[in-house]
C-alpha positions in Angstrom: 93.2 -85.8 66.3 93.6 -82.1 66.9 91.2 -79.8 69.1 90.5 -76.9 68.0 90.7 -73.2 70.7 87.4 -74.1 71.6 87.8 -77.8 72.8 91.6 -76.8 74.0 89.6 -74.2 76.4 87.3 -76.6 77.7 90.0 -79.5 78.5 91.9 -76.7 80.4 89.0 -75.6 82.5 88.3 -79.0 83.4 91.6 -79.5 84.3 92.7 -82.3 81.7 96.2 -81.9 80.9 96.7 -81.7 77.1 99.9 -81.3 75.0 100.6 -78.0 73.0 101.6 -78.3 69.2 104.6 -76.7 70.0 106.1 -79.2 72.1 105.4 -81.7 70.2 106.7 -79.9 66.4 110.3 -79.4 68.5 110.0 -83.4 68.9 109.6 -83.4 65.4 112.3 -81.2 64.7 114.8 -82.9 67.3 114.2 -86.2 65.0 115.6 -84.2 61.8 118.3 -83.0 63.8 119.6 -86.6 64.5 118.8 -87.8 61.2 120.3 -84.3 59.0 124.3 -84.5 60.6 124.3 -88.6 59.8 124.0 -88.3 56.1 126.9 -86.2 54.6 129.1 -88.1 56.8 127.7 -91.5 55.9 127.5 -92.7 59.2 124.0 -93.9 61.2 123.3 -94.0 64.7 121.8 -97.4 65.9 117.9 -97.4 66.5 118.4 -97.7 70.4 121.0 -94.7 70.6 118.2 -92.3 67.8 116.0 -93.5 70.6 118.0 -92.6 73.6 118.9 -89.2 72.3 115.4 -88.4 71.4 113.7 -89.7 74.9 116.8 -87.0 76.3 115.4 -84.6 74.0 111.7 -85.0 74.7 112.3 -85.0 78.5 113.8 -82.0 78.1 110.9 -79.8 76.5 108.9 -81.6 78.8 110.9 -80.9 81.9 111.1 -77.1 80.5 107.4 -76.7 79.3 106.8 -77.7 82.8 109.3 -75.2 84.5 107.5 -72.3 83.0 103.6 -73.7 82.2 103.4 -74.7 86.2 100.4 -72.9 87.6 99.6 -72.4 91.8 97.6 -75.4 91.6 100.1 -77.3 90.0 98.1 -78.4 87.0 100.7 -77.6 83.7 100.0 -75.3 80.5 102.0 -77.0 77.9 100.9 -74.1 76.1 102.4 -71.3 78.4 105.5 -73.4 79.6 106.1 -73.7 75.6 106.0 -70.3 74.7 107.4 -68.9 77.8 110.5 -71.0 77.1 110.7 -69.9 73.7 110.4 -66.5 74.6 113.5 -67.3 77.1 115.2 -68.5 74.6 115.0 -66.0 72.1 115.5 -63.1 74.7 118.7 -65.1 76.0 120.2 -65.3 72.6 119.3 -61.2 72.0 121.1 -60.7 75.1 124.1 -62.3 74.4 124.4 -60.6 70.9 124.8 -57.4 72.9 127.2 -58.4 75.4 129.4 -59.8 73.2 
């Protein structure tokens, strides 16, 4: 069930680690993007290898909402580490547009 900013503030400040919509709508998006490439080419991945390229996926924005959501105390904003890394992201790919 979703919090709303209120009850997100209060987890936070009691230290309870709670996941950020963001992270969890790029899961969502990863599983379109393994189910999208499979259909005009008529060919399916297996339910273990979906599953094993999803868990890769999902560790990934984990791993990355970590590297930028990790406070001093190490306790971890989902919510920071996601949009920090988006914000990387984005900046990276305006960066490259000028270089090349």
């Amino acid at each position: 069930m979703p919090s709303g900013p209120d009850a997100v503030e209060l987890f936070l400040n009691a230290g309870i680690l709670c996941r950020h919509g963001k992270a969890e709508k790029a899961g969502l998006v990863a599983t379109s993007g393994l189910e999208i490439p499979q259909t005009p080419i008529r060919i399916s991945l297996s339910a273990d290898e979906a599953n094993k390229h999803l868990r890769t996926t999902m560790k990934t924005i984990h791993d990355t909402c970590v590297k930028y959501g990790k406070k001093d105390d190490n306790f971890v904003s989902y919510a920071n580490g996601a949009i920090i890394a988006g914000l990387v992201k984005v900046a990276g790919a305006m960066i490259a547009q000028v270089v090349a």
